[in-house]
C-alpha positions as a Python dict, from the first residue, in 0.01 Angstrom:
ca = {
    (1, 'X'): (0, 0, 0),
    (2, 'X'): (263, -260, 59),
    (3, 'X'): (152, -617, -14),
    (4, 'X'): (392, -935, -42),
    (5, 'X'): (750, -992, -215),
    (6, 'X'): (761, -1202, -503),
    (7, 'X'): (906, -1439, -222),
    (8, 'X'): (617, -1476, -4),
    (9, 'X'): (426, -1518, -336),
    (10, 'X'): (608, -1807, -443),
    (11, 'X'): (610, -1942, -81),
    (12, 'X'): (248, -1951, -45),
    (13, 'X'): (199, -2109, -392),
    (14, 'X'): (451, -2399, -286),
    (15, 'X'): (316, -2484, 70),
    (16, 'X'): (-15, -2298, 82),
    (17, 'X'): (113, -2083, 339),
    (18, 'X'): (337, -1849, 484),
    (19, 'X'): (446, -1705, 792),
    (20, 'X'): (522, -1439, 987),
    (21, 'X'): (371, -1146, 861),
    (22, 'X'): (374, -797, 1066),
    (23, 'X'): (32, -631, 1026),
    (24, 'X'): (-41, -469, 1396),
    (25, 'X'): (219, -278, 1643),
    (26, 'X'): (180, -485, 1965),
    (27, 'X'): (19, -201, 2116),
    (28, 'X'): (-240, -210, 1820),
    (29, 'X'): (-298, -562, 1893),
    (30, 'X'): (-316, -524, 2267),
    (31, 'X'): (-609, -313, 2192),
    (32, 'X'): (-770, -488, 1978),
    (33, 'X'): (-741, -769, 2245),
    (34, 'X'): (-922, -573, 2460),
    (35, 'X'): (-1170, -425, 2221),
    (36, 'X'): (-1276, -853, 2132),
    (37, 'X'): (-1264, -893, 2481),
    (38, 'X'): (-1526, -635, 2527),
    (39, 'X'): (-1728, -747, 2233),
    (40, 'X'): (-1722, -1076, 2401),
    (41, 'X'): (-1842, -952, 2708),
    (42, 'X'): (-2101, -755, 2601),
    (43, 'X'): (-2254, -1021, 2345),
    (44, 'X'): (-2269, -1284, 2647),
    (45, 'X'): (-2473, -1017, 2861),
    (46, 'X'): (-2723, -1011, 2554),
    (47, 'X'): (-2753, -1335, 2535),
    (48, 'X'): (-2954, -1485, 2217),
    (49, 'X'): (-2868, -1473, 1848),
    (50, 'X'): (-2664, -1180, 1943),
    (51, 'X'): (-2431, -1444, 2186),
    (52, 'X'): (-2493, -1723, 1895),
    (53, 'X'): (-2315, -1466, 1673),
    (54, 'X'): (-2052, -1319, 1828),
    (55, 'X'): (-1759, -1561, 1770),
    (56, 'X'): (-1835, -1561, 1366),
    (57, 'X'): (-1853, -1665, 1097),
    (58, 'X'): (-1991, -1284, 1014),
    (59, 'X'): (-1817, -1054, 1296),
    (60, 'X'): (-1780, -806, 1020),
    (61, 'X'): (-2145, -796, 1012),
    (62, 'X'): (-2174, -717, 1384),
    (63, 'X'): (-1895, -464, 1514),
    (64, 'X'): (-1748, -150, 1326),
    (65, 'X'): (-1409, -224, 1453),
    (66, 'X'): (-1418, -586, 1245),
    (67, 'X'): (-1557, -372, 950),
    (68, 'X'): (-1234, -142, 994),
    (69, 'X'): (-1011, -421, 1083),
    (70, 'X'): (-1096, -594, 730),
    (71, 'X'): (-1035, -320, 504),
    (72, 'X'): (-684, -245, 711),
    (73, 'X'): (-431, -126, 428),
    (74, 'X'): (-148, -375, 511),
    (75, 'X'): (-441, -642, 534),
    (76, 'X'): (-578, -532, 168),
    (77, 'X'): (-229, -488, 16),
    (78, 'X'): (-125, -873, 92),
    (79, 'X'): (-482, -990, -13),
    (80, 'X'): (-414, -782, -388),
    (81, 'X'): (-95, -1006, -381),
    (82, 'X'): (-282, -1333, -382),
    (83, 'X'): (-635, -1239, -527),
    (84, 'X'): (-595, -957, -774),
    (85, 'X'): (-759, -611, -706),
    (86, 'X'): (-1118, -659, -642),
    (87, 'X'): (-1157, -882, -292),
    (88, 'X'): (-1481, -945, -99),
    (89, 'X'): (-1468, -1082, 281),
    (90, 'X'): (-1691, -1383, 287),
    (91, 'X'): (-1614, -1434, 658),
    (92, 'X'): (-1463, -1320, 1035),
    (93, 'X'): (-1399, -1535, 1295),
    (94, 'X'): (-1293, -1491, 1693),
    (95, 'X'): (-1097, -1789, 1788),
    (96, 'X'): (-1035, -1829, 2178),
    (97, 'X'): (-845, -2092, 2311),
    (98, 'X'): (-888, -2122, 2718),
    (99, 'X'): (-618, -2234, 2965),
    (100, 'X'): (-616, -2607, 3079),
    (101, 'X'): (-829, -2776, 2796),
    (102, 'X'): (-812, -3138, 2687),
    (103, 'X'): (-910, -3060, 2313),
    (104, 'X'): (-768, -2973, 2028),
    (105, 'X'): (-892, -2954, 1649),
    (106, 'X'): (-832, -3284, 1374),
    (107, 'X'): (-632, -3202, 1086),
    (108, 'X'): (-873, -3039, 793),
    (109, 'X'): (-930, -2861, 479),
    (110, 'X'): (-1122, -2559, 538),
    (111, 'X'): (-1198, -2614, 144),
    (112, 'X'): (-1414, -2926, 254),
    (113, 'X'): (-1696, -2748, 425),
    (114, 'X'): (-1636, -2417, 245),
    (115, 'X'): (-1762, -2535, -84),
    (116, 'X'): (-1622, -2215, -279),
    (117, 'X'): (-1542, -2274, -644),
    (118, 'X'): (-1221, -2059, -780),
    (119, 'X'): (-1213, -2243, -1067),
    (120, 'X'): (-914, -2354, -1010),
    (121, 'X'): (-699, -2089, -899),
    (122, 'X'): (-543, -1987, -555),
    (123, 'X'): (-815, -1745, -494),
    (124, 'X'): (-927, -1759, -164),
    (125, 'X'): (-719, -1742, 135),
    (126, 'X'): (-768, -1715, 525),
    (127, 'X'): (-558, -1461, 758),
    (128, 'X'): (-529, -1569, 1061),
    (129, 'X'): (-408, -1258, 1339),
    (130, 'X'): (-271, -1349, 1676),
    (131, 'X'): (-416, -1090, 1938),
    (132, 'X'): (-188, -1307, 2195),
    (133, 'X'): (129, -1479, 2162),
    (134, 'X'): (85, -1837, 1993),
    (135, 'X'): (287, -2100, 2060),
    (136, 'X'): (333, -2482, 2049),
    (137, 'X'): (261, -2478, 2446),
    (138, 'X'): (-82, -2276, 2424),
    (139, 'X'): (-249, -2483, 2135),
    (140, 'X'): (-142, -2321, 1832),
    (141, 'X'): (-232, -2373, 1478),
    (142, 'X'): (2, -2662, 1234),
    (143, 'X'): (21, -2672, 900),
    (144, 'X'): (86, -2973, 689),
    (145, 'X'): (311, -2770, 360),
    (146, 'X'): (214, -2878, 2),
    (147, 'X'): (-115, -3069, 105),
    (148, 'X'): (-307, -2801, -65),
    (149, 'X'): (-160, -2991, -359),
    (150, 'X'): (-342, -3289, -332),
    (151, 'X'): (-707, -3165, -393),
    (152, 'X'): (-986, -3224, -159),
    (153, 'X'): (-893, -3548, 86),
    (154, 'X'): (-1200, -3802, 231),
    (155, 'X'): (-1262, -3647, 596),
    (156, 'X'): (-1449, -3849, 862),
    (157, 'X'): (-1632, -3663, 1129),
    (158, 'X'): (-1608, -3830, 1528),
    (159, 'X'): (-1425, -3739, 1879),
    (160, 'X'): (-1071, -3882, 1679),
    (161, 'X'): (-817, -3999, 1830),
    (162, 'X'): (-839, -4066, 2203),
    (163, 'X'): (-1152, -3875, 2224),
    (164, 'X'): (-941, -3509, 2207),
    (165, 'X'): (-987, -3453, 1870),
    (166, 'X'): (-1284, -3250, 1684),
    (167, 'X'): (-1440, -3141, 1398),
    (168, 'X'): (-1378, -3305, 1046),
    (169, 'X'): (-1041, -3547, 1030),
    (170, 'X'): (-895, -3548, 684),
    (171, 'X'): (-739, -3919, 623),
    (172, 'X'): (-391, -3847, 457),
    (173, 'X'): (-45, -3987, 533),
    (174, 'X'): (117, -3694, 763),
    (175, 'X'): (480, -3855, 744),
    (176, 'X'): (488, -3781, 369),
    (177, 'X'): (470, -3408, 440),
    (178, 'X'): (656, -3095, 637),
    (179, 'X'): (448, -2975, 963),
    (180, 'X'): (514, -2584, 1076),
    (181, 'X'): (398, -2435, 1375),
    (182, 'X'): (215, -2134, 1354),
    (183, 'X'): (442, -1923, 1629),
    (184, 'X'): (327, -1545, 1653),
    (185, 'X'): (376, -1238, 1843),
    (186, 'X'): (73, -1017, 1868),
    (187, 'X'): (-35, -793, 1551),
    (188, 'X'): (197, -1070, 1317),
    (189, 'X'): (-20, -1313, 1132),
    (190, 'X'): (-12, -1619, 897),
    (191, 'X'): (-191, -1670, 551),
    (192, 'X'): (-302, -2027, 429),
    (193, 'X'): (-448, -2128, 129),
    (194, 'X'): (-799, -2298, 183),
    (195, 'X'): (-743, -2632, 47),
    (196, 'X'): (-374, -2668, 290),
    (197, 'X'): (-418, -2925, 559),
    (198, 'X'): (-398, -2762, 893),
    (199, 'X'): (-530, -2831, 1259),
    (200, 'X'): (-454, -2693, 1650),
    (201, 'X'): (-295, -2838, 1962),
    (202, 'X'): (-430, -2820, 2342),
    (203, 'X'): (-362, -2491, 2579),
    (204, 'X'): (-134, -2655, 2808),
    (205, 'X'): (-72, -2287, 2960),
    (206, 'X'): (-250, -2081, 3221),
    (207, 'X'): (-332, -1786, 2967),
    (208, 'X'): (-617, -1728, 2720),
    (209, 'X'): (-489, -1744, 2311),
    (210, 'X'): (-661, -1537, 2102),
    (211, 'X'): (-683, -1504, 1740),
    (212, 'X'): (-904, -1314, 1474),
    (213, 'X'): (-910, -1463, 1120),
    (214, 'X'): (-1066, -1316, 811),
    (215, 'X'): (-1135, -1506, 462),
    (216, 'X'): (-1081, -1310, 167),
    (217, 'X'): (-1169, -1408, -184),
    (218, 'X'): (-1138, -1278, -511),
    (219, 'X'): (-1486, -1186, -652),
    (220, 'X'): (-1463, -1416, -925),
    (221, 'X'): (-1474, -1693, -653),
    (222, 'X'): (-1786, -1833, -652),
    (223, 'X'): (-2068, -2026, -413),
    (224, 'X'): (-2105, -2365, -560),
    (225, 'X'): (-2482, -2342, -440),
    (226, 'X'): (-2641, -1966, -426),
    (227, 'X'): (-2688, -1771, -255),
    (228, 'X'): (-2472, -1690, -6),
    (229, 'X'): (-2305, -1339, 84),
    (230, 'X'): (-1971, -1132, 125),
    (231, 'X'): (-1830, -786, 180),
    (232, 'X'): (-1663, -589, -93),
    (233, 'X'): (-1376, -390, 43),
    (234, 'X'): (-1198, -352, -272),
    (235, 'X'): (-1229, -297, -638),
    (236, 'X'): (-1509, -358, -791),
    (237, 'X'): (-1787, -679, -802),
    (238, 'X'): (-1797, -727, -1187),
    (239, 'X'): (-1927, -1116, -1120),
    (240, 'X'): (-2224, -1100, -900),
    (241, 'X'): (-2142, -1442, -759),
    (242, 'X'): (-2232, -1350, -398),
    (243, 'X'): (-2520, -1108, -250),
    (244, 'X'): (-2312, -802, -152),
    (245, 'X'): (-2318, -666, 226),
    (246, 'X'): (-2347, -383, 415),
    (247, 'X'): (-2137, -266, 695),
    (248, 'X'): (-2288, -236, 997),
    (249, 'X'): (-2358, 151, 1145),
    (250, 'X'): (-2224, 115, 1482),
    (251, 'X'): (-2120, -228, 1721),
    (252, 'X'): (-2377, -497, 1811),
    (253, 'X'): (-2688, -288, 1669),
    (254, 'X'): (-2990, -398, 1577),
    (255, 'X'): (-2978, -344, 1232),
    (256, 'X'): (-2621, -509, 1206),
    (257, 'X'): (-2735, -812, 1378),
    (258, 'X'): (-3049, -851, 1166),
    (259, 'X'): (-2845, -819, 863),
    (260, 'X'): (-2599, -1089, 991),
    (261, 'X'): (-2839, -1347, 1139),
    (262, 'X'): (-2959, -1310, 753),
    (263, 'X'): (-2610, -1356, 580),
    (264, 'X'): (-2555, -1667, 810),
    (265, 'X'): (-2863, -1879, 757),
    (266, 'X'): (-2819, -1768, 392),
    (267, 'X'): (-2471, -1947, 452),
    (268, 'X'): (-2598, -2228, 683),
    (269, 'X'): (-2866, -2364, 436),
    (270, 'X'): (-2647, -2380, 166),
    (271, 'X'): (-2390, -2538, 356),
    (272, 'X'): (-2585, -2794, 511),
    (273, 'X'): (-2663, -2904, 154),
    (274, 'X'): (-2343, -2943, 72),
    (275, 'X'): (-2284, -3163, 352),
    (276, 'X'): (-2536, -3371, 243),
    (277, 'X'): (-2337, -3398, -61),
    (278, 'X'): (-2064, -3486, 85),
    (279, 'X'): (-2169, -3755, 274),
    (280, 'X'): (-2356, -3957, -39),
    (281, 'X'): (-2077, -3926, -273),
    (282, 'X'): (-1822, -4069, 69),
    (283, 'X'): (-1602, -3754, 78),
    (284, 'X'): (-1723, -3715, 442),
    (285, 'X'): (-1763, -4020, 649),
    (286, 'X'): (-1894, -4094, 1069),
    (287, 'X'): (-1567, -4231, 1258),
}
């Protein structure tokens, strides 16, 4: 199972990312398109927790094709290259970015909200798999190389910058560092490290971008308040750090989606406490 050269290795370790990588045939990705497309569907026709669910942050939980799209060889191979040999999926996440919109998301540390403790090492890392063509032009993802460097940065939480902006704003001097645009053809992806800055433009285009990410972690990564769950899709769980899951028997079951409504309020509560956290010791401040 082929994973990454020595040279994507070192790249990622330098700016906490790197880009392109070929995982999917375009045809593979075209169907895959269709098959989140369908899932999509489907989930709004339910309606409920299984709609609440059905973008993330547990898709894995949900749909068999996310359980086989996580444990894909080429996926598993690069993950060994960053995390070592035993690798849980903590989450799985549809990203859709419609035609014509007037927002885009603030630059951020996923590390912020994800209050994950690797003790230190590069151990957890998100994929990030166009299903469409990304591009400057349809709102897609920017990095900000090396700022996974500089530790967890103060974040303020508002609309941002002429109202457009959303979600959690890290405060850090952009001019100091390299931007990259994440530009994909379906089936390629990009990795980044958790702690890189990063945001997303506006769809100035008349098509739909789509894009499924997945967040693998080494199981000696570790919740910094328990419990909270992940997958195991390779190796073995010698740590116990997180409640193991199951994959789901079919797509959109019951059982599945009682299992994931589970794993997410397991996630939310501890979470939300964190956020607390955050916002007594000033990490995270109101605009």
């Amino acid at each position: 199972m082929a994973g990454l050269t020595q040279r994507q290795v070192s790249d990622f370790q330098r700016d906490g990312f790197v880009l392109p990588l070929d995982i999917l045939a375009e045809e593979e990705a075209a169907e895959l398109r269709d098959t989140v497309a369908g899932h999509l569907a489907v989930s709004r026709r339910r309606g409920g927790a299984t709609a609440a669910l059905a973008y993330g942050p547990k898709v894995h939980l949900l749909s068999s094709w996310a359980d086989r799209l996580v444990r894909h060889p080429t996926l598993l191979g690069v993950a060994e290259s960053l995390v070592g040999p035993d690798i849980l999926v903590w989450g799985t996440q549809i990203f859709v970015k419609e035609p014509g919109g007037d927002t885009d998301l603030a630059w951020h540390q996923d590390a912020l909200t994800y209050d994950l403790d690797s003790q230190g090492r590069l151990a957890a890392f998100r994929v990030w798999l166009a299903l469409t063509p990304t591009s400057v032009e349809n709102g897609t993802m920017r990095f900000a190389a090396g700022t996974h460097r500089e530790g967890i940065l103060a974040h303020r939480r508002g609309a941002g910058l002429q109202g457009m902006m959303r979600g959690d704003e890290a405060t850090f001097d952009e001019s100091r560092f390299v931007r990259r645009d994440v530009t994909l053809r379906p089936g390629q992806c990009s990795l980044h490290n958790m702690l890189v800055v990063h945001g997303s433009g506006v769809n100035r285009t008349d098509e739909t971008r789509i894009a499924f990410a997945v967040d693998y972690l080494a199981t000696s990564v570790s919740p910094r308040r328990r419990p909270d769950s992940a997958l195991l899709v390779k190796g073995a769980d010698t740590h116990g750090n997180f409640v193991l899951e199951e994959s789901p028997d079919g797509d959109l079951g019951e059982d599945g989606l009682a299992r994931c409504t589970e794993a997410v309020e397991m996630r939310m509560r501890r979470l939300q406490a964190a956020e607390a956290e955050r916002r007594k010791t000033g990490t995270l401040t109101d605009a």
